[in-house]
N, C-alpha and C positions, 0 to 999 in steps of 0.2 A: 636352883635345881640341885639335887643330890644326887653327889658323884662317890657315893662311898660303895665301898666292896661289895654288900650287900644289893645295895642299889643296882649297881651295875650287872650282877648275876643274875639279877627278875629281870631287869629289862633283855639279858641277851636270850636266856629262857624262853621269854614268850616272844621272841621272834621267831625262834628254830624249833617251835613247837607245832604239832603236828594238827591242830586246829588252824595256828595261823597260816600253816603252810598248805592246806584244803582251800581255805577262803581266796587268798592268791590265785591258787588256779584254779578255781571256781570263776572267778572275774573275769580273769585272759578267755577262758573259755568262752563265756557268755558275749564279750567284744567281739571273738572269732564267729562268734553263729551270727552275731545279728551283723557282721561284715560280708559275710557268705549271704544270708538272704536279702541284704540290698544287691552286690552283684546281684543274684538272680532275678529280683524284679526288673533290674533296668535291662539284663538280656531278655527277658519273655515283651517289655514293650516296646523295645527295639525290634524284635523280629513280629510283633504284631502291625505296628507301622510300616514295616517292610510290606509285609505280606499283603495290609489293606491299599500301601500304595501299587503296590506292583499290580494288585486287582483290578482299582481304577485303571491302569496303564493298557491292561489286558482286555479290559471291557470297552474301553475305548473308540470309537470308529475310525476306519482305517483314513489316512489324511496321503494326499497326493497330489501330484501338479494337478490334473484332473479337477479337483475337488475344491482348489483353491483359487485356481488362476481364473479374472475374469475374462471368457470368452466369448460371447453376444455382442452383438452391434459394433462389428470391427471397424477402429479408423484408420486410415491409411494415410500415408506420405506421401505425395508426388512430385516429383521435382518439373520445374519449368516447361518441359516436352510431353508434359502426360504421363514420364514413366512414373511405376511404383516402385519406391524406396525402401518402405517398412511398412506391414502390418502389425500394429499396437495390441491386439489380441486377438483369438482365434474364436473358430465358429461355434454354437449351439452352447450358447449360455444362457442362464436363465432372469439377465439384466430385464427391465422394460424399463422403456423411455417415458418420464411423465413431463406433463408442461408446468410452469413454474407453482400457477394457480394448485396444484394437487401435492406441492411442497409442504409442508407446516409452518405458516408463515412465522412461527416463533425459531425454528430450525433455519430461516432465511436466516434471522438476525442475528443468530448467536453467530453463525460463519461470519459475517460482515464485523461484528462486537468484537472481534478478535481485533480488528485493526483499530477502534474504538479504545480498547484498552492501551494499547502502545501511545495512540495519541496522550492519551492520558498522564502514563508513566511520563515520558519524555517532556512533553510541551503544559502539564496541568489543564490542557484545556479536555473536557466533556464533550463529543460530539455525536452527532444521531447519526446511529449505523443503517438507516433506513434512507438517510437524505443521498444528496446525489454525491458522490466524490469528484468533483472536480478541481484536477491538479494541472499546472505547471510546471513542472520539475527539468529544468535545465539551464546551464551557466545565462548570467545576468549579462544583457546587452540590449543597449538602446531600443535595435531592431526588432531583437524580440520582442519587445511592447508586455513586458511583466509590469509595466505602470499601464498602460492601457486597463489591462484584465483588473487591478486593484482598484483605476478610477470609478469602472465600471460595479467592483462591486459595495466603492463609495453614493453611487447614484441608487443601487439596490437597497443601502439602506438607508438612505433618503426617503424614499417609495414608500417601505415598511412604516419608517418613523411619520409620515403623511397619512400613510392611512394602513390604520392598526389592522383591521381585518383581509387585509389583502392578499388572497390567494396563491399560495405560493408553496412549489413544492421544496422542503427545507432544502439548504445546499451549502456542502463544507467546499467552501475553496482553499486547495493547499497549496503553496506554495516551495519550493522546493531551489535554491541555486546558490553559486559563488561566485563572488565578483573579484576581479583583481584587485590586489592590495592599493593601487591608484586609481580607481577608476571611482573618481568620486560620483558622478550620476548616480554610477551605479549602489553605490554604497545605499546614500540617501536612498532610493527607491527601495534598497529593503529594510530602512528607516521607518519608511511610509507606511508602507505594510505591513511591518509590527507594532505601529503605533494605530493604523486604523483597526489589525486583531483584537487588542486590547482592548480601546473602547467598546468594539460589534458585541465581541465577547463576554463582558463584563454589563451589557443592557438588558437588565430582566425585559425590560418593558417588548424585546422584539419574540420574545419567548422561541429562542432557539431558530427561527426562522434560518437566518444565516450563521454559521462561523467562517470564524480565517485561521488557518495553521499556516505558520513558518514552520520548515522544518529544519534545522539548525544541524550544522554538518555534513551538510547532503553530499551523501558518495554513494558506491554501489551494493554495500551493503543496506542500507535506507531505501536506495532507488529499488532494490530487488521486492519491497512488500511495497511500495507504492504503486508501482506500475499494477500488482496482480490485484490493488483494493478499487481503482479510479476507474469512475464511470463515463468520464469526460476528459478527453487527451485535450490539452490546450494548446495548438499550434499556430500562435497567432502573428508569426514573423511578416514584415511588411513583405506583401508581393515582389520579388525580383532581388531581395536579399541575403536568400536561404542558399545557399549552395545544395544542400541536399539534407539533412535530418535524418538521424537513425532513431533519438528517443521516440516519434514518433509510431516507425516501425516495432518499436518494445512493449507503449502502449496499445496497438491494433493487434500484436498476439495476443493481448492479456485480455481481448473483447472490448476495450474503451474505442468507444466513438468518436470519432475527429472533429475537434471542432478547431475549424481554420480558414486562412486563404491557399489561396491558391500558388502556393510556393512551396520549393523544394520537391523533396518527397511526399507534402501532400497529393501533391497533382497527381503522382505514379498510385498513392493509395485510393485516391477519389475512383480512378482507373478500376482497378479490382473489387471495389464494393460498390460501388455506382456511385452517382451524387445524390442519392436521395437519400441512403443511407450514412451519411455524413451531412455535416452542418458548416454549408460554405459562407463566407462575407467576405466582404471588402474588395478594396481597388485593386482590379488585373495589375501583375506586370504591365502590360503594357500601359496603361493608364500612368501609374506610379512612375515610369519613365519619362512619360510627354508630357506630364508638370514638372518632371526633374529639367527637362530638356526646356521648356517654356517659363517656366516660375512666373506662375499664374494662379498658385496658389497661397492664399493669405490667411492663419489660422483664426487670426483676427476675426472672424466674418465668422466659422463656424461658432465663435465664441458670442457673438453679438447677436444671433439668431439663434442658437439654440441655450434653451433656459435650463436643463439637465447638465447641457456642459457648464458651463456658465457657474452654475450653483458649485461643482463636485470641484472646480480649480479657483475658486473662490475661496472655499473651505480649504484650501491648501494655505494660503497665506492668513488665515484671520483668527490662526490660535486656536479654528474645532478639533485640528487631533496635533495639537502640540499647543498647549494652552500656556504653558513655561515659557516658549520662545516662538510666536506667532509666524517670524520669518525664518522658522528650519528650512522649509519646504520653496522661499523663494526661486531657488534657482530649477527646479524643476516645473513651477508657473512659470519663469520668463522663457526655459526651453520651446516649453511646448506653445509660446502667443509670439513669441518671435519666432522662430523656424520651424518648429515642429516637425524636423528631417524626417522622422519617419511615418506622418501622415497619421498621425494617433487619432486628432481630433476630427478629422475628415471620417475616418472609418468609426469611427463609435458611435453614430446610430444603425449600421449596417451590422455589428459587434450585438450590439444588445440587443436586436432582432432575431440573431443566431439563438442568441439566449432564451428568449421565448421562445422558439423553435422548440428546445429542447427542454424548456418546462414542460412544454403541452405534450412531447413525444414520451417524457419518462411516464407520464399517468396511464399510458395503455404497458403494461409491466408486459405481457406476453408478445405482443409489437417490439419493445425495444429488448427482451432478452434473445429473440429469435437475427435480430438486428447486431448483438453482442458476438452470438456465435459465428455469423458471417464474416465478421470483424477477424475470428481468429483463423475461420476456414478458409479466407481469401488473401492470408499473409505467406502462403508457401513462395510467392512471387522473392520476397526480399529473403530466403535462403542464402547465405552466402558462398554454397557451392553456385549458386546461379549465378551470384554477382561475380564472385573470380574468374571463373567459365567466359562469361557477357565481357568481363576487364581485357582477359587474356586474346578473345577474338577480335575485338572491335579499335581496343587500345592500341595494347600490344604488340598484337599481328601475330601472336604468339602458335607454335601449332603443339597439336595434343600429344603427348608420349605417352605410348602405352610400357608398365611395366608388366 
């Protein structure tokens, strides 16, 4: 570069020269305008959006409790005396009541699919949101007889696998409980149950007919979507066992149908929706007492004469669902042929008759959803203002304070 005298005179010249000094602010200028008319486009389509929203807002229709609240076909509360508690909503709405048939039977199944898909997530098993849900859901113990309900639906798919075309309305049985960290029956029993899932599950050849859900961590967040999905409460405690039962009560709000003996608070629910509306079996208390009291019962016998039992705790020790170690399942076969404390085997053709019961009752769908609502209209009984009230007078002897 040349930095001599001359050099340096041209170059400072045609800086401070009065072309180069137009051109300069010829630039700034021309920045300045098209600075100024971007502001201005973006204020005229801001206040165009303004303006076309505020016109939707204004055109609008006017929205009001009135206009949103549903008010037709009000349900009511009543407590134990007849009185009324709450009215759910007010009069002159424009609801109409249809029966189930005028549903969309694809709109039934997406409501039901919702619980279809959690099974999914959680447990990978696939199940038909059309089949019947029928659940067991509560702590593991003998008396409950959660091995009864599994042998049972061990014999079901016996049946199936006997004969392929056999009528049958499909049916997820779920299971649902937690057993103390010692309480080995009980462990094993839900051994059993995940081990006969697996198999049912995994048999194209029954095409879907039956499945089995475990559901694995059961507490009250799980319990809360199972009660509102199960078409079938499973209360199958031996007669004379039950103290009293609330999941029961949780099921009959949610419209599940009872299927039980005659214990605990079944008896009180049988009460409020009649027995025909419920699916009774097995030995009275009293029955179940005066062979406690005589022991003139030998399981032995139910085992020698009936060929379903027979078969279903045969396959317990002979490797069909634990093919690795054929005698997991022993001690659960010698319970139930030696003692069989809580009359498993004796009640299990009376058990699986229930069952049919209520194959043949789900196929009339407007019979058993009319059946459903009863179930929840007839639970205002086990309110618990009624129960501490009924605790407070009878127990107690307590008397009422007014504040």
């Amino acid at each position: 570069m040349n930095y001599g005298k001359k050099s340096v005179s041209r170059k400072r010249n045609s800086l401070i020269s009065r072309t180069a000094m137009m051109g300069k602010r010829a630039h700034v200028s021309f920045i300045r305008v098209l600075f100024a008319v971007l502001i201005t486009i973006c204020v005229v389509v801001g206040c165009i959006g303004i303006g076309a929203f505020r016109g939707i807002i204004d055109n609008a229709p006017d929205v009001n409790d009135i206009d949103i609240s549903p008010l037709g076909y009000a349900t009511f509360l009543y407590d134990g005396d007849g009185n009324q508690l709450r009215k759910l909503t007010a009069p002159s709405s424009n609801r109409l009541p249809v029966s189930i048939d005028q549903i969309p039977v694809d709109l039934q199944h997406a409501v039901v699919a919702i619980e279809d898909e959690r099974f999914y997530e959680h447990n990978g098993i696939d199940v038909d949101p059309r089949s019947i849900f029928d659940c067991q859901v509560k702590r593991l113990h003998e008396y409950k007889r959660q091995l009864m309900n599994i042998l049972h639906v061990m014999y079901l798919y016996n049946e199936i696998k006997a004969h392929p075309d056999m009528d049958i309305v499909p049916r997820t049985f779920i299971f649902g409980a937690k057993a103390a960290a010692g309480y080995y029956t009980a462990k094993l029993t839900i051994k059993l149950i995940n081990a006969v899932a697996d198999k049912i599950n995994n048999d194209p050849s029954i095409n879907g007919k039956i499945k089995v859900v475990f559901i694995e961590d059961y507490r009250v967040s799980n319990a809360e979507l199972i009660f509102a999905a199960a078409d079938v409460s499973e209360q199958i405690s031996t007669a004379s066992k039950e103290a009293s039962g609330t999941g029961n009560m949780k099921f009959m709000l949610n419209g599940a149908l009872t299927l039980g003996t005659m214990d605990g608070a079944n008896v009180e629910i049988v009460e409020e929706v009649g027995k025909e509306n419920a699916f009774i079996f097995g030995l009275s208390a009293d029955q179940v007492m005066e062979y406690e009291k005589n022991g003139n019962y030998n399981p032995r016998d139910v085992y020698n004469n009936n060929q379903d039992v027979r078969q279903v705790l045969t396959q317990l020790v002979n490797g069909f669902y634990s093919p690795e170690n054929p005698e997991l399942f022993r001690a659960l076969y010698d319970a139930l042929l030696e003692k069989d404390t809580y009359f498993t085997l004796l009640d299990f053709d009376s058990y699986k008759e229930a069952h049919n019961r209520i194959d043949a009752a789900y196929r009339d769908e407007e019979h058993w959803a009319r059946t459903a609502m009863l179930q929840t209209a007839s639970a205002g009984k086990f309110s618990s203002d009624r129960t501490i009230e009924e605790y407070a007078k009878e127990m107690w002897h307590l008397e009422k304070v007014t504040l």
